[in-house]
N, C-alpha and C positions, 0 to 999 in steps of 0.2 A: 468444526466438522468439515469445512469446505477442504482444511490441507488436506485432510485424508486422501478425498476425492479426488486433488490435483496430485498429491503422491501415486495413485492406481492408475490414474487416465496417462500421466508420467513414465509410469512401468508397463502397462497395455503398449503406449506407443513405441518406447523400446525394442516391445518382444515382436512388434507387427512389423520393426525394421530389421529386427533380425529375422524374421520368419522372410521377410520379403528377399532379404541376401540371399538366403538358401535357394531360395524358388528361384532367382535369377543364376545361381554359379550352381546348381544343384546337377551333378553329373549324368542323373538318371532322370528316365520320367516317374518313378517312384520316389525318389525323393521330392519331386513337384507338385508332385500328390499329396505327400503327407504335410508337406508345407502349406496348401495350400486350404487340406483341414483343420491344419492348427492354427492360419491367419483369420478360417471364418468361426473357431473356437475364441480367438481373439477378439473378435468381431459380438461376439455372443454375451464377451463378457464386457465389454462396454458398454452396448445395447443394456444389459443390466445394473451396470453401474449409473447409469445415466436413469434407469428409472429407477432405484434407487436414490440419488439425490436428489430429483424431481419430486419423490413421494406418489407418484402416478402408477397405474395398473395401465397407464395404455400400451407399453412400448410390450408387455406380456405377449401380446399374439404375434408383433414382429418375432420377439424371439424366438416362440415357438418355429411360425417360418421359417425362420434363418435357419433355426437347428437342422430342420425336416431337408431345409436344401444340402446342407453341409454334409448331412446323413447320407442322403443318395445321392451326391455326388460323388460323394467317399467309394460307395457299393459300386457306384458305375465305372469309376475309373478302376480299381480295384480287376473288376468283371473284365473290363476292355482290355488289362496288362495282363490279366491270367492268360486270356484269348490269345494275346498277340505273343508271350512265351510259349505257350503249345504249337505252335505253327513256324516257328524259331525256324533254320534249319540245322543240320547237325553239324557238329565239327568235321575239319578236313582231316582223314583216313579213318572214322569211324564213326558209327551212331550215337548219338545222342539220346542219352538215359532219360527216363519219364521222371518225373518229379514226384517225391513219395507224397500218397495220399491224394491226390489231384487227379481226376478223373475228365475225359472228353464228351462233351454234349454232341450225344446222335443226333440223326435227322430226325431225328420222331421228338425231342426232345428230351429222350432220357439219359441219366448222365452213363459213361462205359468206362469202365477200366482200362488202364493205359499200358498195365502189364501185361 
């Protein structure tokens, strides 16, 4: 049973060194993002594998955390590159078209349509 284990923990580290490639040569900050979702999805599944071979319920609550980070971390940067495209400026000799479905947050907090 242990090869199994050293086969996954094998291909985990793999994927966390290709996930790591991207995040470093990744041309955009969206693609550093999503790299960096998928290395703590990677992370999530170790953490599990590991209890798993263990036979233990303790490593349960880290995962949970780890999830719960990876989650809103995902939301915030997400949130932050919506923000920082809406504020873009527009290209040279004409305006810059709104993004369909994507709506700007007033000062009151509600969201307003961009058309």
């Amino acid at each position: 049973m242990s090869f199994w284990f050293a086969v996954v923990y094998a291909l985990l580290g793999c994927a966390g060194v290709m996930v790591l490639v991207r995040m470093w040569i990744g041309p955009s900050m969206l693609d550093r993002a999503v790299s960096l979702d998928t290395l703590l999805s990677i992370a999530v599944a170790a953490i599990g594998t590991l209890a798993a071979q263990r036979q233990t319920p303790f490593f349960l609550p880290i995962l949970l955390v780890v999830a719960f980070l990876g989650f809103t971390g995902s939301v915030s940067i997400a949130r932050f590159i919506s923000v920082q495209d809406s504020r873009r400026p527009p290209a040279k000799g004409g305006q810059r078209e709104p993004a369909p479905d994507r709506g700007a947050v007033g000062e009151a907090g509600e969201v307003e349509d961009q058309w």
